[in-house]
SENUDREN-851696 format. One record per residue: residue number from 1; residue in three letters; x, y, z of N, C-alpha, C in turn. Coordinates in Angstrom, 2 decimals, decimal comma. Layout:
N
<NUM; 'ALA'; <X; Y; Z>; <X; Y; Z>; <X; Y; Z>>
...
END
This chain:
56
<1; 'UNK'; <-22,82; 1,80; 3,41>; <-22,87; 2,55; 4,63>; <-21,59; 3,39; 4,74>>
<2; 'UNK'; <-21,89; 4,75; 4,84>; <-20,61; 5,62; 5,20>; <-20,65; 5,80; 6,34>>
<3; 'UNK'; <-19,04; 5,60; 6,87>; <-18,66; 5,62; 8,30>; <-18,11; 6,83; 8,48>>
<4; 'UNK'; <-18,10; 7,71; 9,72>; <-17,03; 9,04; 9,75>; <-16,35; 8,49; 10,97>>
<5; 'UNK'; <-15,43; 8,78; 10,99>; <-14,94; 8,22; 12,37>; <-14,40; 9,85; 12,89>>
<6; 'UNK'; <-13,91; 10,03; 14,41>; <-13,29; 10,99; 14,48>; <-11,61; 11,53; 14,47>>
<7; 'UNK'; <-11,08; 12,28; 14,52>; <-10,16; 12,87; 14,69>; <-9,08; 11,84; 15,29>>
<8; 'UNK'; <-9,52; 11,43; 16,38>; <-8,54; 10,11; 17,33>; <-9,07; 9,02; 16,20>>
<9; 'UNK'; <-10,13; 8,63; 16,31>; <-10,22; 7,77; 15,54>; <-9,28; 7,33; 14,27>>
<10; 'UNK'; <-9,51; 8,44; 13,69>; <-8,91; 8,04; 12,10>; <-7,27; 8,48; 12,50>>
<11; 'UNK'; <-6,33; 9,08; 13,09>; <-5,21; 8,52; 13,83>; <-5,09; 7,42; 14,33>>
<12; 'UNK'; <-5,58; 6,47; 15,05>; <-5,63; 5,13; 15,12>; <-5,40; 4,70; 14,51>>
<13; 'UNK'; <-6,09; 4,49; 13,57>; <-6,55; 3,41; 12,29>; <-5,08; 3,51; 11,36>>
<14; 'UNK'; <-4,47; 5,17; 10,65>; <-4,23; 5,31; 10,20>; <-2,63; 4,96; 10,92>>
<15; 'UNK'; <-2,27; 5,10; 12,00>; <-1,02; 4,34; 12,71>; <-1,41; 2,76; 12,87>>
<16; 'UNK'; <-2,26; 2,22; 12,73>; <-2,35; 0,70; 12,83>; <-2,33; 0,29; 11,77>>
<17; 'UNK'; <-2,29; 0,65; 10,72>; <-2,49; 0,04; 9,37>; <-1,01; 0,21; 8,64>>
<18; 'UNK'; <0,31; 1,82; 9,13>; <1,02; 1,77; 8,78>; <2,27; 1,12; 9,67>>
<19; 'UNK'; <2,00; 1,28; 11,16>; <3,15; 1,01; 11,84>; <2,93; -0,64; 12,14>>
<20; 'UNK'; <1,80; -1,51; 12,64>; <1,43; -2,75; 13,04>; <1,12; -3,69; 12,05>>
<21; 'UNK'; <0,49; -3,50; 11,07>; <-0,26; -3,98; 10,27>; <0,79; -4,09; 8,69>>
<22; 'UNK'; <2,15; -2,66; 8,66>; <2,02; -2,47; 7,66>; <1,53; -2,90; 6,22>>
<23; 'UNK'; <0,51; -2,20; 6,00>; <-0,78; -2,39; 4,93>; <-0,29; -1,22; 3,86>>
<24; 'UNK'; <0,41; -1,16; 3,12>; <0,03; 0,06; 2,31>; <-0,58; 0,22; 1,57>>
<25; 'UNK'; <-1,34; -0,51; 1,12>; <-3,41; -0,01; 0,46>; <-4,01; 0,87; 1,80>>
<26; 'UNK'; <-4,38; -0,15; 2,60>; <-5,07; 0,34; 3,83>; <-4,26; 1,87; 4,13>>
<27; 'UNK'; <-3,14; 1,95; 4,38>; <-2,28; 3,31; 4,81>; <-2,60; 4,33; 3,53>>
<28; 'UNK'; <-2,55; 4,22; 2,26>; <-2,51; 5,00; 1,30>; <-4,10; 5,27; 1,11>>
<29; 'UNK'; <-5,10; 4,63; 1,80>; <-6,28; 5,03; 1,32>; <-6,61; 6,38; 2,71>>
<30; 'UNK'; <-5,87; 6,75; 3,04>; <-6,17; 8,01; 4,17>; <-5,28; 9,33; 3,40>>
<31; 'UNK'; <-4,67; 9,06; 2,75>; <-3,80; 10,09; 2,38>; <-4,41; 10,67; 0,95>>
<32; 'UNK'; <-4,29; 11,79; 0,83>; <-4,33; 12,26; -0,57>; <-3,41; 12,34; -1,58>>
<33; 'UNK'; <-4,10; 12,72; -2,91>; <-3,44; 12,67; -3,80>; <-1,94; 13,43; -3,62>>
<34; 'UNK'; <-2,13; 14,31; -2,81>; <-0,84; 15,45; -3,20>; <0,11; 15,15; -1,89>>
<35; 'UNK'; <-0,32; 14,12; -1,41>; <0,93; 14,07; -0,24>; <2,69; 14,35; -0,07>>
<36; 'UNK'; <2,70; 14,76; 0,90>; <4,71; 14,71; 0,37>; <5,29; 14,29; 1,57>>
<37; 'UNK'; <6,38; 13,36; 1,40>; <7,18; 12,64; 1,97>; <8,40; 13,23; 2,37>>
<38; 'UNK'; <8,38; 13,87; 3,09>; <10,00; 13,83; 3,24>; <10,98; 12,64; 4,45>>
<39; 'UNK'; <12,48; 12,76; 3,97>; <13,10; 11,83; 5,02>; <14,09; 12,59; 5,63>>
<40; 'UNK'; <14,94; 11,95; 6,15>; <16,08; 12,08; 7,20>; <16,66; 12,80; 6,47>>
<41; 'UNK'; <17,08; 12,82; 5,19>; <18,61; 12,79; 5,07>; <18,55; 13,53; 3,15>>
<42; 'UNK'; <19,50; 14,13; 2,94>; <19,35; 14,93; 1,85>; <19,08; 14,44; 0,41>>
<43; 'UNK'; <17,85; 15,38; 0,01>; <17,15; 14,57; -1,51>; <15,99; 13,53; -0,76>>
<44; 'UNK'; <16,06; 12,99; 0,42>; <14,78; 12,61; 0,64>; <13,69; 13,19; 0,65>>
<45; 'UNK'; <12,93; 13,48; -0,34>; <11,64; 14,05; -0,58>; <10,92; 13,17; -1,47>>
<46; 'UNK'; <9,21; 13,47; -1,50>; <8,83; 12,54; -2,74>; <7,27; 13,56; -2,80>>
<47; 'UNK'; <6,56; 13,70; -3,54>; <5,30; 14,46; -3,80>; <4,43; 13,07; -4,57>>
<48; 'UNK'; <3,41; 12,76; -3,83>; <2,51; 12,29; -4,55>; <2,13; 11,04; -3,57>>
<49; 'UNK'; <1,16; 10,42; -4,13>; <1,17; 8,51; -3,81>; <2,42; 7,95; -4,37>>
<50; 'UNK'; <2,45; 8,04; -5,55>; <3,12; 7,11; -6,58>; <4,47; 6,78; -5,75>>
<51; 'UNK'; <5,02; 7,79; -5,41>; <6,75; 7,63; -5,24>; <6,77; 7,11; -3,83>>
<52; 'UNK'; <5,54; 7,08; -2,59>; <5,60; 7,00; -1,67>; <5,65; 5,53; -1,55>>
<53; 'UNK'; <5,34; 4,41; -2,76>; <5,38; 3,15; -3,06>; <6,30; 2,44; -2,77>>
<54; 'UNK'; <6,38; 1,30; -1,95>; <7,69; 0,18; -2,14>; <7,51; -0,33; -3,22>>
<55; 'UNK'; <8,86; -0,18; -3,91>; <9,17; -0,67; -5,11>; <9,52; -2,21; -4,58>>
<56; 'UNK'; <9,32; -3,48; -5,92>; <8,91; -4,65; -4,89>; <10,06; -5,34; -5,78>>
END
């Protein structure tokens, strides 16, 4: 069964899974391949899934 959810919807989900829940399967399965990260502070950047990973 495919679900669509809407606009609010999939904001929900996609802040409950990264900020409450932190899930990062669940969080990384909303994002695409080509995402980019940036941070605070200089050289914080990252392009992709891969780099967006906690290294464990």
């Amino acid at each position: 069964m495919n679900v669509q959810l809407t606009a609010i919807e999939t904001m929900f989900e996609f802040c409950h899974n990264w900020f409450e829940l932190r899930d990062l399967e669940a969080t990384a399965a909303f994002l695409s391949e080509n995402v980019s990260f940036m941070g605070t502070g200089l050289g914080e950047a990252a392009w992709g899934k891969r780099p967006g990973e906690r290294r464990r």
